[in-house]
C-alpha positions as CSV (number, residue, x, y, z in Angstrom):
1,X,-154.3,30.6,42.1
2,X,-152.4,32.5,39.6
3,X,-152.7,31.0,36.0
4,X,-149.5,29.3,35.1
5,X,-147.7,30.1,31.5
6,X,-146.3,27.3,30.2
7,X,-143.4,27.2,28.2
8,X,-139.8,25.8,27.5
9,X,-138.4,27.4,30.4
10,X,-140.7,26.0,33.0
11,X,-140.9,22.9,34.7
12,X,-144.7,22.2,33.5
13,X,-147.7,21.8,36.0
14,X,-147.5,18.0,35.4
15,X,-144.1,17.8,36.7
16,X,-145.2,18.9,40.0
17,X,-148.1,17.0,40.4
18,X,-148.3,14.1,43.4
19,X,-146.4,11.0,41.8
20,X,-149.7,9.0,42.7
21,X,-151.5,11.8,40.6
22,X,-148.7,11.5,37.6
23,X,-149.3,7.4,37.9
24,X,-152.8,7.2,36.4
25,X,-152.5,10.6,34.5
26,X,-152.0,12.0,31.0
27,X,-151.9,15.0,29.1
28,X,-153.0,15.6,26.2
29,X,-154.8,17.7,23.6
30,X,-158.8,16.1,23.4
31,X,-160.7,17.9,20.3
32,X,-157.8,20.6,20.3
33,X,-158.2,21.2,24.3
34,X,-155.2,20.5,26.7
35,X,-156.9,17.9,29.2
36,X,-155.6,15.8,32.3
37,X,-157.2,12.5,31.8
38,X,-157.1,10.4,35.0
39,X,-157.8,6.8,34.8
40,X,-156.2,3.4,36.7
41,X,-156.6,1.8,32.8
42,X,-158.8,1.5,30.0
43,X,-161.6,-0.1,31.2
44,X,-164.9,2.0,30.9
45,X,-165.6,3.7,33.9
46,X,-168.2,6.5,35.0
47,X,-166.5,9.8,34.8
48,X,-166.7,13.5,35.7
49,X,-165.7,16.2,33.3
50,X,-164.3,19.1,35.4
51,X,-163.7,22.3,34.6
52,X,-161.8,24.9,36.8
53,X,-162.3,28.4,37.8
54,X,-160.7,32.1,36.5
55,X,-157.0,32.2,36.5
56,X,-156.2,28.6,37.7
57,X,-155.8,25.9,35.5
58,X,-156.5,21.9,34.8
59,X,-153.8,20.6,37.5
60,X,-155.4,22.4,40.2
61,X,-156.3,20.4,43.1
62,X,-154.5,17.0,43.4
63,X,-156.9,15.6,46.0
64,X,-159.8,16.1,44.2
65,X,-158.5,13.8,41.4
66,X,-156.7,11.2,43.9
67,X,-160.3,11.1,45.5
68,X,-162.4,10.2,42.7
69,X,-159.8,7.7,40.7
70,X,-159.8,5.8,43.9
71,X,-163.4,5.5,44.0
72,X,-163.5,4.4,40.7
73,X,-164.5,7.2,38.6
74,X,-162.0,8.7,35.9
75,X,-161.8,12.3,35.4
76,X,-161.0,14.6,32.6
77,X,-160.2,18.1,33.8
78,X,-159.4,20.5,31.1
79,X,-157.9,24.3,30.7
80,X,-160.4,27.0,30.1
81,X,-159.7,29.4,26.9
82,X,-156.7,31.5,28.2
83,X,-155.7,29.5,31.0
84,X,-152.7,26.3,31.5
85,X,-151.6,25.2,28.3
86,X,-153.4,27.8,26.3
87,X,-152.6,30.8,28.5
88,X,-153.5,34.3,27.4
89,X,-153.6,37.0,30.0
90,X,-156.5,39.4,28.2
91,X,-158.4,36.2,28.9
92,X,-158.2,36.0,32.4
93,X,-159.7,39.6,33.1
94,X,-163.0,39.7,34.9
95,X,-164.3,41.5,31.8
96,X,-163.4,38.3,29.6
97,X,-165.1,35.8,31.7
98,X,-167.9,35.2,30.0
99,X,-166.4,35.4,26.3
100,X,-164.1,32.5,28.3
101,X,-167.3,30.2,29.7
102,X,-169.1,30.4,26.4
103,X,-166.0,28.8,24.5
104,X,-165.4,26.7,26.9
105,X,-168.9,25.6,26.4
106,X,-169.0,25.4,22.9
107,X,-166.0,23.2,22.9
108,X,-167.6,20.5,25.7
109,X,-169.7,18.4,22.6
110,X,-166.1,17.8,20.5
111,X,-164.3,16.2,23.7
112,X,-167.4,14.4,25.3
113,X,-167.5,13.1,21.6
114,X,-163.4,11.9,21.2
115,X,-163.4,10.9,24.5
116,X,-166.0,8.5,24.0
117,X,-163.5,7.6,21.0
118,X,-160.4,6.8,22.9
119,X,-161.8,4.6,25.6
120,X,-162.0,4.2,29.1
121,X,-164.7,7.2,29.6
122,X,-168.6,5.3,30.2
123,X,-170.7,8.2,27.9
124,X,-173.8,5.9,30.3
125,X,-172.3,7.3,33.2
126,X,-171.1,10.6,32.8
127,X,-170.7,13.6,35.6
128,X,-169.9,17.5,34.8
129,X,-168.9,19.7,37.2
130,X,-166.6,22.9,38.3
131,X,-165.2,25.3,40.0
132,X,-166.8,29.2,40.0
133,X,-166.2,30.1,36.2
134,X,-166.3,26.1,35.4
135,X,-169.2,25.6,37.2
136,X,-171.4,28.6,35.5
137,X,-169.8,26.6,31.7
138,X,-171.2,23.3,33.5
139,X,-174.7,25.1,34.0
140,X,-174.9,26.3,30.9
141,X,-173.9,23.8,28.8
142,X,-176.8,21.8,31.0
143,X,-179.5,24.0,29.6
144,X,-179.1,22.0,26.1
145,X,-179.6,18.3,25.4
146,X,-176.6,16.3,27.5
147,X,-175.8,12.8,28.4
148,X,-174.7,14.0,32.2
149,X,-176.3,11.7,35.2
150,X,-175.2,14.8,37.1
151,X,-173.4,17.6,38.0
152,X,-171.2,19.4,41.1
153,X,-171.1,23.3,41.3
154,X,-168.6,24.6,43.7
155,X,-168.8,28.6,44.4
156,X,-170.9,29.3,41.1
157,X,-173.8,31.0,40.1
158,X,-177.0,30.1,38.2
159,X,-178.9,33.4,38.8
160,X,-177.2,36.3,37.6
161,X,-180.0,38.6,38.3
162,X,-178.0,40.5,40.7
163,X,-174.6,40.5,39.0
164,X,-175.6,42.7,36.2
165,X,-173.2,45.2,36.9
166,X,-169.9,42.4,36.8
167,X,-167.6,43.2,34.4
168,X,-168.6,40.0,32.3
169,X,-172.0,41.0,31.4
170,X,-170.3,44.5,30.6
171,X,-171.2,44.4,26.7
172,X,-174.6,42.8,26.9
173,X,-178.0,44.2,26.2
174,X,-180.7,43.6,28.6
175,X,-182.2,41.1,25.9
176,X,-178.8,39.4,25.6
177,X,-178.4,39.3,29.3
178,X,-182.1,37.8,30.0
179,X,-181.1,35.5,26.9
180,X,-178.0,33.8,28.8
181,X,-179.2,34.2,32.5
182,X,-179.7,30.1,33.3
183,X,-182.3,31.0,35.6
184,X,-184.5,32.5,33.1
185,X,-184.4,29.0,30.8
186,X,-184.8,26.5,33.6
187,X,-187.7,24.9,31.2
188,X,-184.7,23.3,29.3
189,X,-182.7,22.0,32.4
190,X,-183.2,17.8,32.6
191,X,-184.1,16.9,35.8
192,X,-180.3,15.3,37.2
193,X,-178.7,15.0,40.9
194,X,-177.4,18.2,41.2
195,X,-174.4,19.0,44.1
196,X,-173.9,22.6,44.7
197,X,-171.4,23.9,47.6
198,X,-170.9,27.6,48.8
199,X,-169.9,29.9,51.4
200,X,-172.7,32.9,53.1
201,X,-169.9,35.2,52.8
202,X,-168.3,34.6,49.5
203,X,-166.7,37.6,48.0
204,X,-166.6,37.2,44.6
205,X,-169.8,35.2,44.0
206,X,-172.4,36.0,46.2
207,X,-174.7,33.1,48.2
208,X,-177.4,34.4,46.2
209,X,-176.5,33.9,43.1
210,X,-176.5,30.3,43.7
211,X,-179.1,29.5,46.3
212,X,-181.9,31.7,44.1
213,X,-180.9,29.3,41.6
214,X,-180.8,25.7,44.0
215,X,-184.4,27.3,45.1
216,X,-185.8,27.6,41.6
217,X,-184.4,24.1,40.8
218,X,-186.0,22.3,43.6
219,X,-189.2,23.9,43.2
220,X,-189.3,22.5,39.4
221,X,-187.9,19.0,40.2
222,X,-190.3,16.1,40.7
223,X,-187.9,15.1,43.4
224,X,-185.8,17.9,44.7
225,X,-184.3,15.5,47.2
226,X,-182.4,14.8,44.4
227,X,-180.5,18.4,45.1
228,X,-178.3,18.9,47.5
229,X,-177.0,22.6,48.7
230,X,-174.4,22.5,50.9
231,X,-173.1,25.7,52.5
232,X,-170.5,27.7,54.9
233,X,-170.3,30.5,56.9
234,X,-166.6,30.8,57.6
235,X,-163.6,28.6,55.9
236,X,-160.5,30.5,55.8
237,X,-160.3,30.3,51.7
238,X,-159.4,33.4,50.1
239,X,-161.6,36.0,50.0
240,X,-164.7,33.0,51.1
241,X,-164.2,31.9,47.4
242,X,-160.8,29.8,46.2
243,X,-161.1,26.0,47.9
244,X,-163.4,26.4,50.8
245,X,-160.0,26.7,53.1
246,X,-160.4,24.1,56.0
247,X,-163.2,22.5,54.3
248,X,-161.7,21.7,51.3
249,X,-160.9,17.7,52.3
250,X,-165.2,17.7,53.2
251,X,-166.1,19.3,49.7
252,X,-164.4,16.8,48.2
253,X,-165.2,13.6,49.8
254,X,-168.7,14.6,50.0
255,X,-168.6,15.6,45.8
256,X,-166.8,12.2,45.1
257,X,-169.3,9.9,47.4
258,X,-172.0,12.3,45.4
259,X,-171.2,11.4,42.1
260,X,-170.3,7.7,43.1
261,X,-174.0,7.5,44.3
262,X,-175.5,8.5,41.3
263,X,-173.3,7.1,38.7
264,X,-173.6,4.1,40.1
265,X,-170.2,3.1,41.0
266,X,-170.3,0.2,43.6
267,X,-166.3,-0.7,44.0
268,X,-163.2,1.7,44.8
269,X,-160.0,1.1,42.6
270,X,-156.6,0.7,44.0
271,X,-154.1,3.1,42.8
């Protein structure tokens, strides 16, 4: 989905969101970074942290929010650098991506940190996850020290082995390269449930660049039933990639029930 510009003369992203969505939600700036904040109230409740993919932005995907405050689990979704609130067109180019993820990464420890301050957000039972560029930020921000219980990865890519050509790694050495490929430094990846969900014939992120990655998880884990790959040959999303098409309501339900499970969140909230 095209990234949205935001200002005076537009009707904001908000504004158009489901009027259940607007109900338990918020905007606002967490460490500096525009963020959605979804929550029934202020009671401390497990949580993911969700970040979303190349030219989309924080308000995308009003079901996936619905889903998880009704199971009990708050969410705060934020804009990647360039994108929503803080759009900058240069920094949705397939060369910038990787300037964008490392960022976005480097900006996760000042909102895990404020949000802790605010209320509402359980730092004991915290998810990450995201959405193709947001979900190679969530795996590399895993390869440091983290409080996550676990993590979803929808049409990303852990192994970059056979991406070296992308635009994004255009500027990198082959020793910078090796130093940022997440397969490469699975030695400092905590063991966590880990959700990953992507289609045979995606054209933007090949099924390899994930499922080399899943493979070389599982083999480290001391329980890789703790991992779960889930996969599709045909949805109907664009180009294989954007929202898994007519399996978008599955991916979700199955994420939300996912995180539920491991967070260890027994009661659904009524919104």
């Amino acid at each position: 989905m095209p990234g949205t510009k935001y200002d005076d003369r537009m009707v904001s992203r908000f504004d158009t969101l489901p009027m259940r969505l607007r109900a338990v939600s918020v905007e606002k700036h967490i460490a500096g970074v525009p963020a959605l904040l979804v929550q029934k109230d202020d009671q401390p409740r497990a949580f993911i942290l969700w970040m979303h993919g190349r030219t989309a932005d924080k308000e995308l995907d009003a079901g996936r929010y619905l889903r998880y405050v009704r199971r009990g689990i708050n969410v705060c979704a934020v804009d990647l650098p360039g994108h929503g609130e803080r759009y900058e067109a240069e920094l949705q180019e397939p060369k910038r991506v990787l300037e964008v993820i490392q960022s976005m990464v480097g900006e996760l420890d000042e909102i895990l940190a404020e949000l802790g301050e605010i209320g509402g957000f359980d730092m004991n039972k915290a998810a990450i996850g995201g959405m193709s560029a947001g979900g190679i930020a969530a795996i590399m921000r895993l390869l440091r020290t983290h409080p996550f219980q676990a993590v979803v990865l929808e049409a990303s890519m852990g192994s970059w082995c056979g991406q070296r050509d992308h635009p994004m790694f255009s500027g990198l050495s082959e020793d910078q390269f090796n130093a940022l490929n997440p397969i490469e430094h699975l030695h400092d990846w905590k063991e966590i449930p880990t959700l990953a969900f992507h289609n045979r014939h995606d054209q933007w992120i090949p099924y390899a660049a994930q499922s080399e990655f899943i493979d070389a998880l599982q083999h480290r884990y001391d329980d890789p039933d703790i991992i779960e790959f889930v996969s599709f040959d045909h949805t109907g999303a664009p180009r294989e990639h954007v929202g898994f098409g007519r399996r978008a309501a599955f991916v979700k339900e199955v994420q939300v029930e996912f995180v539920a499970r491991h967070l260890r969140v027994d009661q659904e909230v009524t919104t």
